[in-house]
C-alpha positions in Angstrom: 86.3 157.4 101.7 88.5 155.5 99.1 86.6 152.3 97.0 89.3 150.4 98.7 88.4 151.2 101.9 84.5 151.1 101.4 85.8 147.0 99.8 87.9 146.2 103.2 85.3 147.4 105.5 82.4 144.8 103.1 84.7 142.1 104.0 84.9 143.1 107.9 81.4 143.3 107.9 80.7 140.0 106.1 81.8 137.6 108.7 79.3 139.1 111.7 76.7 137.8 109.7 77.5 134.3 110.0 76.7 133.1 113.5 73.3 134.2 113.1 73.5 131.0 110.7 74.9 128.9 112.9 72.8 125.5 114.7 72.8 126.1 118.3 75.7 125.0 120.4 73.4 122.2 122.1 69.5 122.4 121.1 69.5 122.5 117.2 67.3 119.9 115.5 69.2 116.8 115.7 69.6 117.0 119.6 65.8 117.7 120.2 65.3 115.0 118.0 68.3 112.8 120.0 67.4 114.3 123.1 63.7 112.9 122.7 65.1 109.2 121.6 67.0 109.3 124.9 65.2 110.1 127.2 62.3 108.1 125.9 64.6 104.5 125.6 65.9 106.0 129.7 62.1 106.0 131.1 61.8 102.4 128.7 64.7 100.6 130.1 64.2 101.9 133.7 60.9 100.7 133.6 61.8 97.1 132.8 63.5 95.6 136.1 61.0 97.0 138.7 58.6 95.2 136.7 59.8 92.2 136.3 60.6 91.7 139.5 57.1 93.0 140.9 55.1 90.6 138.0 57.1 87.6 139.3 56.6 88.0 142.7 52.9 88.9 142.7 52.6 85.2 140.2 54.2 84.4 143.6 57.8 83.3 142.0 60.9 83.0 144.7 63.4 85.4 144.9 65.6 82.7 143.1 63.9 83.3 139.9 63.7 87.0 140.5 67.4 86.4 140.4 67.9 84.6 137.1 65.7 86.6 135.2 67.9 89.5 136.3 70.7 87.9 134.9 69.3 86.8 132.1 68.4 90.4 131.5 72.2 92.3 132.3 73.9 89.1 131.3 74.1 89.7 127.3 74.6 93.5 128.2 78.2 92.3 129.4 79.1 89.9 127.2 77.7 91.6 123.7 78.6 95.6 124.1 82.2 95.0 122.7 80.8 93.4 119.3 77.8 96.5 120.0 80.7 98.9 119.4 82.3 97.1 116.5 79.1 96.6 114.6 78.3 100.4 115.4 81.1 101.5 113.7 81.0 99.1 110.5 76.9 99.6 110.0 76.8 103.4 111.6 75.5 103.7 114.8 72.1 105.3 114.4 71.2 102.3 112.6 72.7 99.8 115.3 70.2 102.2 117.6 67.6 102.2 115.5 67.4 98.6 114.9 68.1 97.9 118.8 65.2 100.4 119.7 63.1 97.9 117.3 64.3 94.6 119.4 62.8 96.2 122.2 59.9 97.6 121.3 59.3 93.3 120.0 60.2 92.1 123.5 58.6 94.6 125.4 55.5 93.6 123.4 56.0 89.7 124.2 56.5 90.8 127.3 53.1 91.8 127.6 51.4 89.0 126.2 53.5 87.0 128.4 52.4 88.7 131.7 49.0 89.5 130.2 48.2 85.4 129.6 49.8 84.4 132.7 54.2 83.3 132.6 53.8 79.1 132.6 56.9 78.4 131.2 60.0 80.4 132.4 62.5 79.8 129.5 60.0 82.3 127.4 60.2 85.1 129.8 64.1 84.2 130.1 64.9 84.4 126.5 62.5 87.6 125.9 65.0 89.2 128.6 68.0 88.0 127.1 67.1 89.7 123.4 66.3 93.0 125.7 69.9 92.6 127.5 71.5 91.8 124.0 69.3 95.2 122.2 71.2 97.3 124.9 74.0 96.1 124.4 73.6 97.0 120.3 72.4 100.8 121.4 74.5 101.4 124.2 77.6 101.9 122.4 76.3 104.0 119.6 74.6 106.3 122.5 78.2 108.3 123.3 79.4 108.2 120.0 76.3 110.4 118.1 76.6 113.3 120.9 79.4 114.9 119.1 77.5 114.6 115.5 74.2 116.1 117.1 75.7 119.0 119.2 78.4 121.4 119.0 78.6 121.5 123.2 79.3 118.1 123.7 79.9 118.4 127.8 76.5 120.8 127.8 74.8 118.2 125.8 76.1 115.5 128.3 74.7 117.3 131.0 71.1 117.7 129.5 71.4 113.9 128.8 72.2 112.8 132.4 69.6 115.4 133.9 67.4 113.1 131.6 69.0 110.2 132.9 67.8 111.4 136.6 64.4 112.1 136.1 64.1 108.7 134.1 65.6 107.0 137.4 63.4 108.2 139.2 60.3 108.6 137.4 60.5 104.6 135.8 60.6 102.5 138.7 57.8 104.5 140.0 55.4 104.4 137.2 56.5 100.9 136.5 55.8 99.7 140.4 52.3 101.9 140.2 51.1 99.9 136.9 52.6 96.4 138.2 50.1 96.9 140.9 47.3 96.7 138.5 49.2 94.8 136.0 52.8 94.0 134.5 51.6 94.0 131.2 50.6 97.6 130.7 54.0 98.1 132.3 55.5 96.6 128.8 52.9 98.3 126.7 54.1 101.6 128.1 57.5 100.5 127.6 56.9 99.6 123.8 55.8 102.9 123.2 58.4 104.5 124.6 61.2 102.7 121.9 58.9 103.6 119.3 59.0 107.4 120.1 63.1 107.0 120.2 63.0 104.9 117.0 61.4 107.4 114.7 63.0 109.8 116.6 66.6 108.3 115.9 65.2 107.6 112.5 64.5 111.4 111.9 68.1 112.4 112.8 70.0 114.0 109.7 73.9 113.5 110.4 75.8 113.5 107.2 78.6 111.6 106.8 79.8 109.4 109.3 83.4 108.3 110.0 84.0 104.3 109.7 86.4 101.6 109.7 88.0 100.7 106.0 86.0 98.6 104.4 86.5 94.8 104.3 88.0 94.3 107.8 86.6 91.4 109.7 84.6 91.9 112.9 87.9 90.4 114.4 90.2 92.8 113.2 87.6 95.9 113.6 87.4 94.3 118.0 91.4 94.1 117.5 92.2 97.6 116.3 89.7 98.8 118.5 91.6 97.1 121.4 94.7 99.0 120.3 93.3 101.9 120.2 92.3 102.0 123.8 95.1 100.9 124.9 97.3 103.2 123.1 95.9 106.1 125.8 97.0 106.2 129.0 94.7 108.2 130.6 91.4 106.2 129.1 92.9 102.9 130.2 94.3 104.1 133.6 90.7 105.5 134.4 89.4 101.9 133.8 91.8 100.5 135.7 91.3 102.5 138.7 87.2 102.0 138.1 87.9 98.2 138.4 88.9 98.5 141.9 86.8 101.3 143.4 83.4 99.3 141.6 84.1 96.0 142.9 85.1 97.1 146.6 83.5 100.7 146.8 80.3 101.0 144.2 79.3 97.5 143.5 78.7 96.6 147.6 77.4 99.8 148.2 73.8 99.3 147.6 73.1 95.9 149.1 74.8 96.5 152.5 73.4 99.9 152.6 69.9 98.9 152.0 70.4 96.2 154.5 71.1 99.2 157.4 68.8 101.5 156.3 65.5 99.9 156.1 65.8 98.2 159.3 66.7 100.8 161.3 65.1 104.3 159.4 62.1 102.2 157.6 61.2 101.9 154.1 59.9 105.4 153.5 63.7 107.0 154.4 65.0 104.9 152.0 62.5 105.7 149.4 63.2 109.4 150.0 67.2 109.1 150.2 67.1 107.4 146.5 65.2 110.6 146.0 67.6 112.4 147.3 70.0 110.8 145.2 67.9 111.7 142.4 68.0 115.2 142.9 71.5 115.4 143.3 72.1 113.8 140.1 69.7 116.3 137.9 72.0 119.3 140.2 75.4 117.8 139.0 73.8 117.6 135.5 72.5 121.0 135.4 75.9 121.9 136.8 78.1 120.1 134.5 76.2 122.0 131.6 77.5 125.9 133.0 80.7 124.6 134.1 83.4 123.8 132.1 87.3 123.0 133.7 90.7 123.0 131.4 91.5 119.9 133.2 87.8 118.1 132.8 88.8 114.9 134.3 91.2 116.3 137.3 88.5 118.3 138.4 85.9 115.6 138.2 88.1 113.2 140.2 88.2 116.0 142.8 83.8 116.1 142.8 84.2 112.0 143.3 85.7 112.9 146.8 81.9 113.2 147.6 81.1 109.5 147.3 82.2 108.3 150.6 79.8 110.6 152.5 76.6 108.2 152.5 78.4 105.0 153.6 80.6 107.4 155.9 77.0 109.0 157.5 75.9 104.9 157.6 79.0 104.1 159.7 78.9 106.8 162.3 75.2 106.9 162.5 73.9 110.0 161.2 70.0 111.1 161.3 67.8 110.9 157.9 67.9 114.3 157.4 71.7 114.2 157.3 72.3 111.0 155.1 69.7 113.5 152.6 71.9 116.1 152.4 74.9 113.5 151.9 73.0 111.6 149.2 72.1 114.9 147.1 76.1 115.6 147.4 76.8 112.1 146.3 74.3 112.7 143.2 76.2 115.6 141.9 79.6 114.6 142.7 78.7 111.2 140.9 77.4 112.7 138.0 79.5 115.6 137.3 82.4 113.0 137.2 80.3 111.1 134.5 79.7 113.9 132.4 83.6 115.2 132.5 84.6 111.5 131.6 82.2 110.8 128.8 82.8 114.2 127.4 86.6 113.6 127.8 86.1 110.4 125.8 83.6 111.9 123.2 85.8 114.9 122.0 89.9 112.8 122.2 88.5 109.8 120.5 88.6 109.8 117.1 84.8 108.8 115.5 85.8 105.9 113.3 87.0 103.9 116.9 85.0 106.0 119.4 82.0 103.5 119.1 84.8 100.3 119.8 86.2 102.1 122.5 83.0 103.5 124.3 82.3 99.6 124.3 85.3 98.6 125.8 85.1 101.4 128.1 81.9 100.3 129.2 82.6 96.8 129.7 85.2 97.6 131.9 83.5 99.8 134.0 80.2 97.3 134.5 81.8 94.5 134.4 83.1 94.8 137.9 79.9 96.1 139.3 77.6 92.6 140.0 80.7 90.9 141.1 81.2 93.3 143.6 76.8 93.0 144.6 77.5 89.1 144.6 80.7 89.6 147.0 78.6 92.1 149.4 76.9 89.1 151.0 79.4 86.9 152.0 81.7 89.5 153.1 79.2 91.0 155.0 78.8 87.3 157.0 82.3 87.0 157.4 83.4 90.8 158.7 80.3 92.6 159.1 78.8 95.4 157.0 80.6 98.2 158.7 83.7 96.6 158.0 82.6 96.4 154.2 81.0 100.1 154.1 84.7 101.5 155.9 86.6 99.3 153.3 84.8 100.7 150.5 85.0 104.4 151.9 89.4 103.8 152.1 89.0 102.6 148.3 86.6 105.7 147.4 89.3 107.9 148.8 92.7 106.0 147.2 90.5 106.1 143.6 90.6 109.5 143.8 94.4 110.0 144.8 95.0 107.6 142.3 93.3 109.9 139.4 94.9 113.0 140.4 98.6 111.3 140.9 98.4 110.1 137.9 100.0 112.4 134.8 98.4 112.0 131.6 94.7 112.0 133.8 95.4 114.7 136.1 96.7 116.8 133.2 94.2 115.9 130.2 92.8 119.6 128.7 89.5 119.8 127.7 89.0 120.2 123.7 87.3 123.0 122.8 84.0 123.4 121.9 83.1 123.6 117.8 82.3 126.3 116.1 
């Protein structure tokens, strides 16, 4: 064999070596250590609402004030994410997440005191919720945007996330209505913790260089550009577009009027288990979403959304427990794979110096809708009657999901391939 040869076959050989070196497509360092800030903040903020509601009642607080503290606590969420995004791209947004994890871990020890000493004055508990609703709205943005800088799988990472996402659903409000049954306040304690783990957590992430908006910009122009940028693509806005409609007349009713139906005529514990239900199918369609992996992500997820009418279907025509079960685990996957094909969609097409901006408006269009469709669930209830509402919501269901398939630049978006 020539010297030549023996030099060609060196440089063959030289490159077979190299993804031995290579992070892990999903669990390298930096997504432990995100994965761990995650799911930590999930079990923290799922905690909060159950007990609120459960301190106020047992201090023997109406439901009105049950009400206002809720609002006080999604309220700033709405109105704050889009400024969230912008200040997540100018400052970075591990430190918007870092500093947001902070806020709460404050207010979630306030919080304690609060319920420890006994709540005599409202407005403190009201403004503690609003600097929690306004710290989620600073980490929320930021919390789409770092799963491309942490993971080279971005739609297997979203998967692991929103398994996380399930088992926090489920295990918060239970642990939180357990401890509000000896006291609120260790509820918060608990809670504090928690965004302490994701803080040093987030604080221990090593991401290199992150893209930003050019320097000097005001906040105004950074919201502006931000704006153009998500309207410049077709298939982000039209998604949000159809999401209006199908949240305020399909999702957002969904839970009031169904709870209304269920518990009177299956009982409490059938409820409790069909959430649980719900639960399970979530962590399936995260599990799911990690192994499989369509050309066409968001085509194929509009086609796993034709599950959601099932439970309000099984409502109307009076199905048994055991069936409404299996319809609420399919509903849990369907749901969530959809959720994990559109954030991945927007993760990967977005470039990272507006992804934070545009995550925000993306997710102030898509929850925006939702409590005005809750509010609207009563009154239309009293005036048509909740089958009338549930069948409404199940024809909207169905149009959303023609809508995403007969629409072009939706129905043919490609997935973008994994990094190597």
């Amino acid at each position: 064999m020539t010297l030549p040869e023996l030099q060609d076959q060196s440089v063959e050989i030289r490159p077979t070596a190299a993804p031995s070196a290579e992070p892990p497509a999903i669990w390298s360092r930096n997504f432990r250590y995100y994965f761990t800030a995650r799911s930590a903040g999930l079990l923290g903020d799922a905690m909060l609402p159950v007990a609120v509601t459960a301190g106020l009642v047992s201090a023997h607080h109406g439901a009105s004030t049950v009400g206002f503290a809720l609002a006080f606590l999604f309220g700033p969420f709405a109105g704050l994410v889009l400024f969230g995004g912008v200040l997540a791209d100018r400052f970075t947004a591990r430190r918007m997440m870092i500093g947001a994890d902070l806020l709460n871990l404050t207010t979630r020890v306030l919080l304690a005191v609060l319920f420890f000493r006994g709540i005599d004055q409202l407005w403190q508990l009201y403004l503690l919720l609003a600097l929690a609703g306004t710290a989620a709205a600073m980490f929320q943005p930021g919390a789409a945007s770092t799963v491309p800088l942490v993971a080279r799988d971005v739609q297997g990472a979203n998967g692991v996330l929103r398994t996380s996402e399930a088992f926090a659903a489920l295990l918060g409000p239970a642990l939180a209505g357990a401890l509000a049954a000896v006291a609120t306040g260790w509820v918060m304690v608990i809670a504090a913790v928690t965004f302490g783990i994701s803080a040093i957590c987030l604080f221990a992430l090593r991401l290199g260089a992150v893209p930003a908006p050019p320097p000097g910009d005001s906040l105004w122009r950074n919201l502006v550009v931000g704006w153009h940028e998500f309207r410049s693509r077709s298939w982000l806005w039209g998604v949000i577009l159809v999401w209006l409609f199908f949240t305020v007349l399909g999702w957002g009713p969904l839970l009031p009027v169904t709870s209304g139906l269920v518990i009177p005529e299956y009982g409490d514990s059938v409820y409790f288990l069909l959430n649980c239900a719900f639960g399970a199918g979530t962590v399936v369609g995260g599990l799911l979403a990690v192994r499989f992996k369509p050309q066409r992500p968001l085509a194929v997820g509009a086609v796993a959304m034709l599950a959601f009418p099932l439970y309000p279907l099984g409502i109307v025509l009076g199905w048994p427990a055991w069936l409404l079960g299996i319809a609420q685990v399919v509903v849990g996957i369907g749901l969530t794979f959809w959720s994990v094909m559109w954030a991945t969609s927007v993760q990967t097409q977005v470039p990272g110096e507006v992804l934070n901006r545009i995550h925000a408006y993306e997710v102030a269009g898509s929850v925006c809708m939702f409590p005005i469709g809750s509010a609207l669930s009563g009154p239309a209830t009293n005036a048509f009657g909740a089958d009338r509402v549930l069948e409404v919501g199940i024809v909207v269901s169905l149009l959303a999901v023609v809508a995403l398939l007969l629409a072009r630049p939706i129905r043919t978006l490609r997935r973008v391939p994994d990094r190597a």
